[in-house]
C-alpha positions as CSV (number, residue, x, y, z in Angstrom):
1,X,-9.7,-20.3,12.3
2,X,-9.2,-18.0,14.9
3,X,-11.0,-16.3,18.0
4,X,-11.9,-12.1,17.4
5,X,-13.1,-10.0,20.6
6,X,-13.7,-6.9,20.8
7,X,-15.4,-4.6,23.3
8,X,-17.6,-1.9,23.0
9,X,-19.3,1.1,25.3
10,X,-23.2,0.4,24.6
11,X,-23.3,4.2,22.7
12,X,-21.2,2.3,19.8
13,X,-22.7,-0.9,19.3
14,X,-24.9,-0.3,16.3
15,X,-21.6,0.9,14.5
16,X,-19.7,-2.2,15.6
17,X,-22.7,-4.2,13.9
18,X,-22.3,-2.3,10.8
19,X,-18.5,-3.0,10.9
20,X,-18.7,-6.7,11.3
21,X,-21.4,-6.3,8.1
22,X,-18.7,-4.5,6.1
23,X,-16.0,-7.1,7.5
24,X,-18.3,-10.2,6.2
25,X,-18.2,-11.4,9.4
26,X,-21.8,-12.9,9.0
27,X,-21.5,-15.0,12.3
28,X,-20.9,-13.8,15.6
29,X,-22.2,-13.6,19.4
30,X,-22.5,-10.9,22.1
31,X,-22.3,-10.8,25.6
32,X,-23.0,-7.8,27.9
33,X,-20.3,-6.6,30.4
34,X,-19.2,-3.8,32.3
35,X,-15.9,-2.3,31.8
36,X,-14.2,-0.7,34.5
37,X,-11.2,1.6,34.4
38,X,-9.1,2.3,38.1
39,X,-9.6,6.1,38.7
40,X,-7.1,8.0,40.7
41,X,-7.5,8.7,44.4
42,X,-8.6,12.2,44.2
43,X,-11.0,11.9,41.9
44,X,-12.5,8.9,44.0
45,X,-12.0,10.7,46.9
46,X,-14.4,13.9,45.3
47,X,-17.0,11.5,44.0
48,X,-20.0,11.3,46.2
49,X,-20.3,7.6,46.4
50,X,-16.8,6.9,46.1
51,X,-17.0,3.6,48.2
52,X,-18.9,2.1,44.8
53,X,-17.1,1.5,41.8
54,X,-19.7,1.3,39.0
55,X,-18.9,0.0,35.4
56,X,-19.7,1.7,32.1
57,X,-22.3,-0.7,30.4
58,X,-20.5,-2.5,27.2
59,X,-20.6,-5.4,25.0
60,X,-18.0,-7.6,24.0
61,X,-18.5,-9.4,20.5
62,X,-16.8,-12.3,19.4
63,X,-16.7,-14.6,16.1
64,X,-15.2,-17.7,15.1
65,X,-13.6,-16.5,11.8
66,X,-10.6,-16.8,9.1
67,X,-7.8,-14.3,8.8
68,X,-8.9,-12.9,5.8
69,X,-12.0,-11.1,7.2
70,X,-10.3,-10.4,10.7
71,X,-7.7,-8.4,8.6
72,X,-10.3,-6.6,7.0
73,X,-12.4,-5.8,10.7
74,X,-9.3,-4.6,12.1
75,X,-8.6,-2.1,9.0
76,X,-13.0,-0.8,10.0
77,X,-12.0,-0.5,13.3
78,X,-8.5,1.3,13.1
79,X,-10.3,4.1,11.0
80,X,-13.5,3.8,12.9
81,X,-10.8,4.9,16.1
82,X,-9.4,7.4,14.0
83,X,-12.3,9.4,13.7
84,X,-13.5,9.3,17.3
85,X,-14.2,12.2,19.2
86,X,-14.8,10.6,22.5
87,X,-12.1,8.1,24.9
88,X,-13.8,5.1,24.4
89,X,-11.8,3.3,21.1
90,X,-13.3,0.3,19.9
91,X,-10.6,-2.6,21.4
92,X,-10.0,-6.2,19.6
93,X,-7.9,-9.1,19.9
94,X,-7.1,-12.1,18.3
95,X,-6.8,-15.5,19.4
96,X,-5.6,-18.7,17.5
97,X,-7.6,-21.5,17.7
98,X,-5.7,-24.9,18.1
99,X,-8.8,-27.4,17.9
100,X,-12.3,-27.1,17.2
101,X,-15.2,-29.7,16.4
């Protein structure tokens, strides 16, 4: 058993759905987050409001699964990230799991 994440901006999630549906990964949770990125000086220094530092809205998934399936969501998501036209790649990890009940 092990721990997948992966993080999403909001304008993806209904493809991330469908990839966990292709992966069999029947079971999983979401959580809604902002992801930040640090933007150099002069660009914060042009924004209008650069003393706020506002998030893009995403949404981390995450699912209790074997390897088997994780594999397969990882071979969705590599060609999913292939094919985008945008900077915003899908982004998963894997964690191992040493106890569970």
């Amino acid at each position: 058993m092990k721990l997948v994440l992966v993080t999403v901006v909001e304008e993806y999630e209904k493809e991330v759905l469908e990839i966990f549906k292709k992966a069999n990964i029947e079971n999983f949770s979401s959580s809604d987050i902002d992801g930040y990125k640090n933007v150099p000086s002069v660009l914060m220094a042009s924004n209008w409001f650069s003393a706020g530092k506002s998030g893009n809205e995403s949404t981390m998934f995450f699912s209790f699964t074997n390897k088997e399936k994780i594999d397969g969501l990882f071979v969705l998501i590599e060609e999913f990230n292939n094919n985008l036209e945008t900077n915003n790649p899908l982004k998963a990890i894997v964690v191992p799991i040493e106890r569970y009940i």
